[in-house]
C-alpha positions in Angstrom: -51.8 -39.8 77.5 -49.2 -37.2 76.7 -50.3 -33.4 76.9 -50.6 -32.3 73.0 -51.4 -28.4 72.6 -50.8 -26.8 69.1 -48.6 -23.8 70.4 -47.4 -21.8 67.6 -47.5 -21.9 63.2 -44.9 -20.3 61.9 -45.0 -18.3 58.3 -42.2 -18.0 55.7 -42.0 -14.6 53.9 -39.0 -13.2 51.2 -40.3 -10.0 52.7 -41.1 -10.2 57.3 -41.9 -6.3 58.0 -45.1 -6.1 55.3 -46.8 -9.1 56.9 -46.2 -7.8 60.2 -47.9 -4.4 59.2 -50.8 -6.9 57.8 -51.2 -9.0 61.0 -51.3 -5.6 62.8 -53.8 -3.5 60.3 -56.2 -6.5 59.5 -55.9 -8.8 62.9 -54.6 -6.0 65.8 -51.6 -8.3 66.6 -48.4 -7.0 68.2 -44.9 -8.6 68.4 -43.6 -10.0 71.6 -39.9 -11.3 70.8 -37.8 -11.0 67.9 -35.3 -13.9 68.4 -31.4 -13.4 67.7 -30.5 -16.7 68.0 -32.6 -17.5 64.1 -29.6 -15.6 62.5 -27.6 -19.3 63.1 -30.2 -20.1 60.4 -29.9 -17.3 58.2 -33.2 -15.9 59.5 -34.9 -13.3 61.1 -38.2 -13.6 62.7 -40.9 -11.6 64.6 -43.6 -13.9 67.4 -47.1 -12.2 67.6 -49.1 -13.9 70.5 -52.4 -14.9 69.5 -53.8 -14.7 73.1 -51.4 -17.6 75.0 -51.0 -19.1 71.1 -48.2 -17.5 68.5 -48.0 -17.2 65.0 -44.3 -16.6 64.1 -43.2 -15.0 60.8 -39.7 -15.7 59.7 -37.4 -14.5 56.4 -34.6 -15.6 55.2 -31.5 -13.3 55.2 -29.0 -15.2 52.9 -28.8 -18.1 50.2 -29.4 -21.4 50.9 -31.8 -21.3 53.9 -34.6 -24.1 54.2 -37.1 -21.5 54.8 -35.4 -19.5 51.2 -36.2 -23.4 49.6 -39.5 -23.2 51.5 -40.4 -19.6 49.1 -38.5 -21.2 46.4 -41.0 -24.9 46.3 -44.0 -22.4 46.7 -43.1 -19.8 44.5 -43.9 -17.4 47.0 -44.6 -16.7 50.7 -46.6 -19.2 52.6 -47.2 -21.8 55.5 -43.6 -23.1 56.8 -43.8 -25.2 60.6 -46.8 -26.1 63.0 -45.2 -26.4 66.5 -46.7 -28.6 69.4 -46.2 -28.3 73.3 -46.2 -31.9 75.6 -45.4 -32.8 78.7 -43.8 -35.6 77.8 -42.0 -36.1 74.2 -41.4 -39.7 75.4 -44.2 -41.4 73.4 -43.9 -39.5 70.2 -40.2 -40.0 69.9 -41.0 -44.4 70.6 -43.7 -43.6 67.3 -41.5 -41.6 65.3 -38.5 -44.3 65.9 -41.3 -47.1 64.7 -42.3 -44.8 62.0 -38.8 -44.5 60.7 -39.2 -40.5 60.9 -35.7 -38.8 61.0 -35.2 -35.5 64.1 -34.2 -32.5 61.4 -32.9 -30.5 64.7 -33.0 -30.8 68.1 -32.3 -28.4 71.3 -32.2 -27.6 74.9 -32.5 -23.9 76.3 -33.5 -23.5 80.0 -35.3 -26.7 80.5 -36.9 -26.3 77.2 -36.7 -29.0 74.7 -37.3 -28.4 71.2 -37.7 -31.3 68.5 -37.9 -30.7 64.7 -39.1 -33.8 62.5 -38.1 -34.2 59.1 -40.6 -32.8 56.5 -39.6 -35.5 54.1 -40.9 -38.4 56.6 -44.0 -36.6 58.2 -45.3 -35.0 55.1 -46.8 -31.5 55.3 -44.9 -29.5 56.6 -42.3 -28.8 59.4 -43.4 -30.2 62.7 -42.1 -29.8 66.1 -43.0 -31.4 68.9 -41.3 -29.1 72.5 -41.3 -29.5 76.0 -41.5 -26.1 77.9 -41.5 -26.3 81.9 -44.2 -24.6 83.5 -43.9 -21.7 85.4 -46.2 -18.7 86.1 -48.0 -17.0 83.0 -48.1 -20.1 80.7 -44.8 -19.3 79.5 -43.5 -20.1 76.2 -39.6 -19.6 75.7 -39.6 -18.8 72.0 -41.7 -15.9 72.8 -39.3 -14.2 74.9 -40.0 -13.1 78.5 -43.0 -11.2 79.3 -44.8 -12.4 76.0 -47.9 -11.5 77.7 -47.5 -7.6 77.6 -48.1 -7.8 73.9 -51.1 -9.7 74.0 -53.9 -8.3 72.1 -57.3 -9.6 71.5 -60.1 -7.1 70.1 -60.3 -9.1 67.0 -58.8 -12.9 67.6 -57.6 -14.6 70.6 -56.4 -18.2 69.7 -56.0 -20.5 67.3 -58.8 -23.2 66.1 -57.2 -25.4 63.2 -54.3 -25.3 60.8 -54.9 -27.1 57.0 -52.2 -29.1 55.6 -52.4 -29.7 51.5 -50.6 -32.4 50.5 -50.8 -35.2 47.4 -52.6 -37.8 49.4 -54.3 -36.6 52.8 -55.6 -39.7 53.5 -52.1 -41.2 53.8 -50.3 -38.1 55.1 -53.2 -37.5 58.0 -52.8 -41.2 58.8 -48.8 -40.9 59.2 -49.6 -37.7 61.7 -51.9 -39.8 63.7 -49.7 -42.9 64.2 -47.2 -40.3 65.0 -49.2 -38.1 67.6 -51.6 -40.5 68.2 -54.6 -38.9 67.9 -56.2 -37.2 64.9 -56.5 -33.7 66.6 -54.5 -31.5 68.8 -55.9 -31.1 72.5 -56.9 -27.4 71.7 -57.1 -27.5 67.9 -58.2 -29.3 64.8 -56.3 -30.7 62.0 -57.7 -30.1 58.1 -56.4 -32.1 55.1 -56.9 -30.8 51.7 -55.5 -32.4 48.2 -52.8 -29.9 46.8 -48.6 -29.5 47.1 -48.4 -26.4 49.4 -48.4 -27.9 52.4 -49.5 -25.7 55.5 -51.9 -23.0 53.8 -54.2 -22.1 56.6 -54.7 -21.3 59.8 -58.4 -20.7 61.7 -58.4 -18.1 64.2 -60.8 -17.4 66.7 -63.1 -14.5 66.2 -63.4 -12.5 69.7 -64.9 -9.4 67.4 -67.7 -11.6 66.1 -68.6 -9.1 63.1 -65.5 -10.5 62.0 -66.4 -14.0 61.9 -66.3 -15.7 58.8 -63.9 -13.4 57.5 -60.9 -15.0 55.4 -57.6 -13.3 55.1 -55.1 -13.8 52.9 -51.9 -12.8 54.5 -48.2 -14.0 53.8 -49.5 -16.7 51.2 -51.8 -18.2 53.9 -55.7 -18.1 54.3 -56.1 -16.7 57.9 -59.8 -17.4 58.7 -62.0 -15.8 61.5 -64.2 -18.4 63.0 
């Protein structure tokens, strides 16, 4: 079976440098890579590693954006893509042809190969499913190189779950596991709720555990220490 390792969840904001001043106050994260290559998308963006994980905050910078649509459906800031790393895309992309789910966007960049599925098939939220070669330091190209100089873990070092909300979970879970086939990422759990906001949490792993149990609410999403 394919390799399936939640890798990054990426946050839409009208407003990027305040959540990145609340990651850093509240969680001790730093950012590793700003990327120029979102501006294609009217976009700018900030990746904080959450020990070899990421969460990603991006903003839109003009009209007409799908993350601007994103703030727009949700009336404010909130949960935007959950992205996946395999070995081998192969499988997923036989499912999603069965499936009838549509690629949004697809790319190669030094070996790495990123695939975006249509929110409108998978339900949710964005979803990406990437190749990235391996090479020394667990690398992770959206990150930039040398990601791991701005690792910082006093307070969380990886990711545990993400929560989708959506009108029917029992439907919308059941399309994500005859699309990944499985119910669960290798490192990570999937949560369903009832609700329209699509991807509005993520659980983090307490390494500071006075913290546990802790819920932030940051950039329209609960962050929660477990």
């Amino acid at each position: 079976m394919s390799t399936l390792r939640l890798r990054q969840v990426a946050l839409v904001a009208a407003d990027l440098d305040p959540v990145l001043e609340a990651l850093d106050a509240e969680l001790g994260l730093a950012v590793a890579h700003r990327d120029p290559a979102v501006a294609t998308f009217g976009l700018v963006n900030a990746v904080l590693p959450v020990g070899s994980q990421f969460l990603e905050v991006v903003s839109p910078t003009r009209d007409g954006t799908a993350a601007g649509r994103q703030l727009e459906r949700m009336g404010g800031d909130g949960g935007y893509m959950v992205i996946c790393q395999t070995d081998d895309q192969t499988p997923f992309r036989h499912r999603a042809e069965e499936l009838g789910i549509r690629t949004a966007f697809e790319f190669t960049e030094e070996g790495y190969r990123g695939w975006q599925l249509h929110p409108g098939d998978t339900g949710g939220s964005f979803l990406e499913i990437d190749v990235q070669p391996a090479g020394e330091g667990d690398p992770w190209m959206p990150a930039g190189a040398g990601w791991q100089a701005a690792v910082r873990t006093d307070v969380v070092d990886g990711i545990r779950a993400v929560e989708l909300e959506v009108p029917d979970p029992a439907a919308t879970s059941a399309r994500w596991r005859d699309l990944l086939g499985r119910d669960r990422f290798d490192d990570a759990d999937l949560r369903w709720a009832e609700g329209e906001r699509g991807l509005v949490g993520v659980d983090l792993h307490a390494t500071d555990r006075s913290r546990a149990g802790d819920e932030l609410s940051i950039c329209g999403a609960r962050l929660r220490l477990v």
